[in-house]
N, C-alpha and C positions, 0 to 999 in steps of 0.2 A: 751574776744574774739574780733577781728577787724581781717578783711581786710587790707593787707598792700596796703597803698595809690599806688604804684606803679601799683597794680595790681586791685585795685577800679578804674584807671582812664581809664581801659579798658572797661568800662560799656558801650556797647550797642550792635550792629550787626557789622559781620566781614565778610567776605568772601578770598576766598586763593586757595590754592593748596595741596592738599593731596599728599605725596608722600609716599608709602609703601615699608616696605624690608621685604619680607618673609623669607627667613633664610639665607643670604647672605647677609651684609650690603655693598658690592662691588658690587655686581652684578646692574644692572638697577632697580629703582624704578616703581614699577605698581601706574601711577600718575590719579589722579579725582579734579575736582572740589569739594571743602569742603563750609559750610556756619556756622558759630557760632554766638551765642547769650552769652553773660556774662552779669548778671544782681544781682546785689545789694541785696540782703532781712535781716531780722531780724534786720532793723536799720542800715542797713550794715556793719554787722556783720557778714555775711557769703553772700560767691559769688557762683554762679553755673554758669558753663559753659555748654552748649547746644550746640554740632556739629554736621555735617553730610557731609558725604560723601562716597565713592562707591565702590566696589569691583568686577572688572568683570561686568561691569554694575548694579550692584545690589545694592542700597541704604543701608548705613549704618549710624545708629547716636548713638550716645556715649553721656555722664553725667559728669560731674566732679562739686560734689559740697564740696569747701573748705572754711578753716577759719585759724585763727593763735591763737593760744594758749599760752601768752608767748613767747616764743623762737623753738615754735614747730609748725611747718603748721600741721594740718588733713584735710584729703578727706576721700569720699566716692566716688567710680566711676564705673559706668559701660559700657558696650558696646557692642554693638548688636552681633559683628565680633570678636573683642578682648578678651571679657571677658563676654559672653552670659549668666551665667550662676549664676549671682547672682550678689550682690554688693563687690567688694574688699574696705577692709578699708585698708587707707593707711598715713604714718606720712613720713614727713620732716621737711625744715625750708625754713624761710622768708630770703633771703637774704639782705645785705644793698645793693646790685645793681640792687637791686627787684626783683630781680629771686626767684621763687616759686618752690621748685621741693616736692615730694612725693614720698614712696615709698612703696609698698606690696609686697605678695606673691600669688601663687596660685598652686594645685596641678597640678604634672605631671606626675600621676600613670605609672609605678611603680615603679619610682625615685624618688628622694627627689624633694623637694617643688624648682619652678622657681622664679626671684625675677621680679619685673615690678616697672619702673623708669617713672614717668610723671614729664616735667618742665614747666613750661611757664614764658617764655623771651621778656617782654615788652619794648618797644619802643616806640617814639614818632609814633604817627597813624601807627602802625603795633606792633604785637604779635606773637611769635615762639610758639607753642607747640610741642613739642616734645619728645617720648615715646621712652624706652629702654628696652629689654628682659634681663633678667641677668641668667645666668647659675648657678646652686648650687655651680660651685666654684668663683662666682662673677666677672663673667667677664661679659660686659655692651656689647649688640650688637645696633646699630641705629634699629629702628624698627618704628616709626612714627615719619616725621618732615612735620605740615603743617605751613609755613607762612601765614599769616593773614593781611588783613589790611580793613583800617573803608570802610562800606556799605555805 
């Protein structure tokens, strides 16, 4: 297990811009300030990301803690607003442009299961996360992109 170096050299505090789409990726973004923490542990071996920002004025913070497996990223992630409701386990891959993405599921009684896409897209002193809703017939809506950059 490692941490791809692309996404290890994101190691410390960030701050950005929350921008949300509730079920219209056209329509205007409901925007907050965000803050994150990505930090190294088990040797670093796995990363967790720590963020927060707001809905309607109300404080929200989210989890995402991943690793690489081989040729396969794993998460764990949750969030206060998003995903309230327990932990989603989620797989993807490491890319070689360092792109990190993930993916799960979650119910949505009393339809089949929704998919949910996390990436994060590192840059020199700035980092994209960005989050996708996907529909049981897989189609990918925008639903979180915050920009980031070093505290």
């Amino acid at each position: 297990m490692a941490v791809p170096p692309a996404i290890a050299a994101l190691n410390g505090r960030w701050q950005g811009t929350n921008r949300l789409w509730l079920y219209d990726p056209v329509e205007p973004a409901s925007i907050s300030a965000a803050t994150a923490v990505l930090s190294l542990t088990a040797q670093g071996k796995v990363a967790t990301l720590e963020y927060t920002w707001a809905y309607e004025g109300e404080p929200q913070q989210g989890f995402l803690m991943f690793s690489q497996i081989e040729e396969t990223a794993v998460a764990a992630w949750a969030d206060s607003w998003h995903y309230q409701d327990g932990i989603m386990q989620m797989n993807g891959a490491a890319e070689a442009s360092g792109e990190l993405w993930v993916k799960g599921s979650y119910p949505a009684p009393p339809g089949p299961d929704w998919g949910w896409r996390i990436a994060i897209h590192p840059a020199t002193d700035q980092f994209r996360l960005v989050m996708h809703n996907i529909t049981p017939d897989g189609e990918e809506m925008r639903a979180v992109e915050v920009v980031f950059t070093r505290a």
